[in-house]
PyMOL CGO cylinders between C-alpha atoms (Angstrom):
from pymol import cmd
from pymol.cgo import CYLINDER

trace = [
    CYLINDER, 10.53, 136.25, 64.54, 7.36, 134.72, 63.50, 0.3, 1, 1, 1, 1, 1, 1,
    CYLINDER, 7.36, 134.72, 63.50, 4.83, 135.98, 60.89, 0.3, 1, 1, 1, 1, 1, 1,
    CYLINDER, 4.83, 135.98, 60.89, 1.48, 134.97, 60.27, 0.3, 1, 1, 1, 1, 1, 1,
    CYLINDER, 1.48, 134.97, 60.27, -0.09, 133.60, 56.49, 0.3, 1, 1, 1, 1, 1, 1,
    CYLINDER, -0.09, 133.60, 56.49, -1.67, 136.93, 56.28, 0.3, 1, 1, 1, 1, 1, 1,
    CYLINDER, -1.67, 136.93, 56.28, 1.43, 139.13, 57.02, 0.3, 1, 1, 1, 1, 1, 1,
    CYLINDER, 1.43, 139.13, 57.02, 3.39, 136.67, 54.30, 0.3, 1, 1, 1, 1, 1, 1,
    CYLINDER, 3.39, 136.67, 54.30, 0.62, 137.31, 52.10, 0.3, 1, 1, 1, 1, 1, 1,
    CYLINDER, 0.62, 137.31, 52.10, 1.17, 140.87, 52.20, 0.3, 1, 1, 1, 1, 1, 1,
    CYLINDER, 1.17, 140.87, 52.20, 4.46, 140.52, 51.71, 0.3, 1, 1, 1, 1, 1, 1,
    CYLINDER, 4.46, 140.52, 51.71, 4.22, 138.39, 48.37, 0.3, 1, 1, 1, 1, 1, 1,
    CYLINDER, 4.22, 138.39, 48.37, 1.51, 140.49, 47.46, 0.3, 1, 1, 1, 1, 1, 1,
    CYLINDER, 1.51, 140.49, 47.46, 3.62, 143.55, 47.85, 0.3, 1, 1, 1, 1, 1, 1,
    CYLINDER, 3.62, 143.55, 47.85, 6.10, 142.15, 45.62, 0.3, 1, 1, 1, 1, 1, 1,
    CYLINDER, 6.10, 142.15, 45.62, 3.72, 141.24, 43.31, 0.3, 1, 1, 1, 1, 1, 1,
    CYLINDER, 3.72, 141.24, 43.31, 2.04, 144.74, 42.82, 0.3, 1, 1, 1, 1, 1, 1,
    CYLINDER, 2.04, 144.74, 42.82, 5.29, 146.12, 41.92, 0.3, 1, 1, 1, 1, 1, 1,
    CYLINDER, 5.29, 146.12, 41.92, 5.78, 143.48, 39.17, 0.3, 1, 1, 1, 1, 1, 1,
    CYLINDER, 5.78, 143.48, 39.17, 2.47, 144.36, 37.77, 0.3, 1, 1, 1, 1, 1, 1,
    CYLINDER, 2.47, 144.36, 37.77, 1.33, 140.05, 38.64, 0.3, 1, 1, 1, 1, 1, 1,
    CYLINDER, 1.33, 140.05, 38.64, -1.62, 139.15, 40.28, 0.3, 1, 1, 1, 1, 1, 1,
    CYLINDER, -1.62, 139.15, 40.28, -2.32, 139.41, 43.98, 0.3, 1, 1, 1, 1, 1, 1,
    CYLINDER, -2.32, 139.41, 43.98, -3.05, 135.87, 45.22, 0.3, 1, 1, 1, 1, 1, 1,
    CYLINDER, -3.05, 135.87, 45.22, -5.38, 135.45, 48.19, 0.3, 1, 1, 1, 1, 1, 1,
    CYLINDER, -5.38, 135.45, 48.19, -4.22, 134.84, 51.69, 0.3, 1, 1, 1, 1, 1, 1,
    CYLINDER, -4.22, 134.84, 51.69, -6.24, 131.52, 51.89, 0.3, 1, 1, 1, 1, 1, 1,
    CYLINDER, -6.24, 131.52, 51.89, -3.53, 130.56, 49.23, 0.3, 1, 1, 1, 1, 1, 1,
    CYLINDER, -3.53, 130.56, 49.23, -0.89, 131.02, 51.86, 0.3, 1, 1, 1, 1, 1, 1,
    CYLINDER, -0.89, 131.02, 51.86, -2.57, 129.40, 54.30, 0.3, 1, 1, 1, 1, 1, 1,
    CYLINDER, -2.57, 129.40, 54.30, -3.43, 126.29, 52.29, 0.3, 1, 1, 1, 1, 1, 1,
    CYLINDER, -3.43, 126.29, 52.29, 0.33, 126.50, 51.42, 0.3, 1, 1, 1, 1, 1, 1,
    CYLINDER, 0.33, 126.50, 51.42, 1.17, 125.78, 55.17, 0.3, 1, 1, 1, 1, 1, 1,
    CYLINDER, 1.17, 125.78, 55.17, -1.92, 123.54, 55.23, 0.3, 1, 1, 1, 1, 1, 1,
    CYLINDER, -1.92, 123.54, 55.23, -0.10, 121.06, 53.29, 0.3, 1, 1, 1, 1, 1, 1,
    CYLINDER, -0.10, 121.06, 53.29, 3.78, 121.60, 53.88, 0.3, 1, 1, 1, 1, 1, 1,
    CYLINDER, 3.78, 121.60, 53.88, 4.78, 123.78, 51.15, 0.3, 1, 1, 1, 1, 1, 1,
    CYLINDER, 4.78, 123.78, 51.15, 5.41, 126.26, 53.42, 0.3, 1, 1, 1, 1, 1, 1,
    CYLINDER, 5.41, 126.26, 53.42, 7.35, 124.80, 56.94, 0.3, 1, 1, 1, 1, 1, 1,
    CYLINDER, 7.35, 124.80, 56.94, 5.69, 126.09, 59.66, 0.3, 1, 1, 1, 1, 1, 1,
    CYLINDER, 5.69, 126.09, 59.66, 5.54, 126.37, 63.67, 0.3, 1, 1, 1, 1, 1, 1,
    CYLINDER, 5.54, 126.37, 63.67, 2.97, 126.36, 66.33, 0.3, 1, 1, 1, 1, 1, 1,
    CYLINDER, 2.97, 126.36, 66.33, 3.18, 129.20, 68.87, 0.3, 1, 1, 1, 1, 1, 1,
    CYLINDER, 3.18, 129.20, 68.87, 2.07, 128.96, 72.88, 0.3, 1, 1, 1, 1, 1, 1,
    CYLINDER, 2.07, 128.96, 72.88, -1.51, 129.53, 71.71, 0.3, 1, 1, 1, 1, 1, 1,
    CYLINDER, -1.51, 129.53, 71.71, -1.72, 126.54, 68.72, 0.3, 1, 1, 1, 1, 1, 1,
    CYLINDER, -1.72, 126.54, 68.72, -1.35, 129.00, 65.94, 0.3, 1, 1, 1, 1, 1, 1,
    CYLINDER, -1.35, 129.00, 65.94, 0.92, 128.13, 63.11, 0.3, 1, 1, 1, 1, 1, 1,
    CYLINDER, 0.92, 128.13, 63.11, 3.28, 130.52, 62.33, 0.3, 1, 1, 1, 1, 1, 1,
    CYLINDER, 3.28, 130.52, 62.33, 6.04, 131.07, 59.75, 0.3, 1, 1, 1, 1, 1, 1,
    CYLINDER, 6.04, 131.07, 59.75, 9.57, 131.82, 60.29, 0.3, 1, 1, 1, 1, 1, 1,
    CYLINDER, 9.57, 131.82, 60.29, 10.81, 134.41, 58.94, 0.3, 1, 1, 1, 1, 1, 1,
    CYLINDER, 10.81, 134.41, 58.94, 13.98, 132.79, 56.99, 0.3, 1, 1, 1, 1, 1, 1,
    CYLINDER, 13.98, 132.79, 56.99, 11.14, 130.16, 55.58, 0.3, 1, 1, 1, 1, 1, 1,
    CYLINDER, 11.14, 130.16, 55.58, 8.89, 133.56, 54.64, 0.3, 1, 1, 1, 1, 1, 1,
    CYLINDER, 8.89, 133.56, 54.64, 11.95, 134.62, 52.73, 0.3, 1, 1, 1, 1, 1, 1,
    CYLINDER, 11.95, 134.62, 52.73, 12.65, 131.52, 51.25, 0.3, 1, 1, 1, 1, 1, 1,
    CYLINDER, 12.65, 131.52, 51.25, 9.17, 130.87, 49.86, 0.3, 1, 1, 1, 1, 1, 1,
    CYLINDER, 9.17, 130.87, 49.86, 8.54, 134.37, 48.32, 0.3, 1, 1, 1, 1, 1, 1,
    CYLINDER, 8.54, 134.37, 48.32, 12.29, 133.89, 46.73, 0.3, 1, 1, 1, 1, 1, 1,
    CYLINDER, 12.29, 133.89, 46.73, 11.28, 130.94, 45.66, 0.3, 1, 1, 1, 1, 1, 1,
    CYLINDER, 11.28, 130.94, 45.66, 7.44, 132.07, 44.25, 0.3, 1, 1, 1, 1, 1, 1,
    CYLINDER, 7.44, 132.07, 44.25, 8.89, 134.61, 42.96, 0.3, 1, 1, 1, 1, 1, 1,
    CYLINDER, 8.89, 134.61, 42.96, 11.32, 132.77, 40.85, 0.3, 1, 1, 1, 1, 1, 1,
    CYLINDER, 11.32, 132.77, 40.85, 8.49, 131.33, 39.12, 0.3, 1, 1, 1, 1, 1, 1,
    CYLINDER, 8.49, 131.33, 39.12, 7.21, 134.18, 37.95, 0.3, 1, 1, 1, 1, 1, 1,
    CYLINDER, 7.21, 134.18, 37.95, 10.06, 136.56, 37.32, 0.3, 1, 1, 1, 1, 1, 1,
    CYLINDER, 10.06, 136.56, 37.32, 13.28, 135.06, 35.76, 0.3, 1, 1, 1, 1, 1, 1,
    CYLINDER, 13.28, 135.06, 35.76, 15.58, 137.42, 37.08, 0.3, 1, 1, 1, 1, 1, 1,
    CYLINDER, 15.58, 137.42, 37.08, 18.33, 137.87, 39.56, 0.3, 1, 1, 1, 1, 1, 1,
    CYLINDER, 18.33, 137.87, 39.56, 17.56, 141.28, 39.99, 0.3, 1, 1, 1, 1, 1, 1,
    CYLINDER, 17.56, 141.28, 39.99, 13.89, 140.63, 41.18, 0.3, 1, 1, 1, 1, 1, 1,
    CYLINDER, 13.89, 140.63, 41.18, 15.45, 138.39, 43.83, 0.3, 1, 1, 1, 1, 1, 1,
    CYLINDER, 15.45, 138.39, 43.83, 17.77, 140.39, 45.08, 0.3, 1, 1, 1, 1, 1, 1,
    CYLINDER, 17.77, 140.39, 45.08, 15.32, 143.63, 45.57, 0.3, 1, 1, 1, 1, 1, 1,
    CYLINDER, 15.32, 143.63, 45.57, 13.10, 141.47, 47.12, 0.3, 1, 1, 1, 1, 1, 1,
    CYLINDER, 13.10, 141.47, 47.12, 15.70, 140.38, 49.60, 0.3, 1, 1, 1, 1, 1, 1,
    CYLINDER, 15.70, 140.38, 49.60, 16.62, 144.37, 50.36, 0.3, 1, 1, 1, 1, 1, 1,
    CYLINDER, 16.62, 144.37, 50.36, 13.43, 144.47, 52.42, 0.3, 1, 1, 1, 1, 1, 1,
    CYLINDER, 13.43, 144.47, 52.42, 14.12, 141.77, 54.90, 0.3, 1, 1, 1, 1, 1, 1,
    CYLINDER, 14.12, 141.77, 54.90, 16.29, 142.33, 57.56, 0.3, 1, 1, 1, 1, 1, 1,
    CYLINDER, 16.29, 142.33, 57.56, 17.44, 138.95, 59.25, 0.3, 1, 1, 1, 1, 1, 1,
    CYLINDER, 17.44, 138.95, 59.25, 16.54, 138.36, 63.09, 0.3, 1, 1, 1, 1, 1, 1,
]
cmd.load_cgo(trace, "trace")
């Protein structure tokens, strides 16, 4: 499964909002793919997508930064079901 910038910006948002942080813009994201942070593909139609393991491991990994704690990782990780 592939997800666009915006839907992984929701995502982080999401976990964001229930952290109390800031919301980051979705022109974040896509800058993010824009220059490799963030692996992406390129679907039949020349959009880049994200994978769904990479979504997972950049919001682990974002969130990590911001929140310290193992906990916050693995409720985070509750949400996703692997494909």
């Amino acid at each position: 499964m592939n997800i666009t910038g915006y839907q992984l910006t929701d995502v982080l948002n999401s976990k964001l909002s229930e952290h109390g942080m800031k919301k980051i813009p979705p022109q974040m994201i896509y800058n993010y793919i824009k220059k490799g942070y963030i692996s992406h593909v390129v679907d039949e139609k020349g959009k880049k997508r994200v994978e769904l393991t990479e979504a997972k491991r950049f919001i682990t990994s974002y969130l990590s930064g911001d929140i310290q704690t193992k906990t916050s990782k693995e409720t985070l990780m509750s949400h996703f079901e692997d494909v």
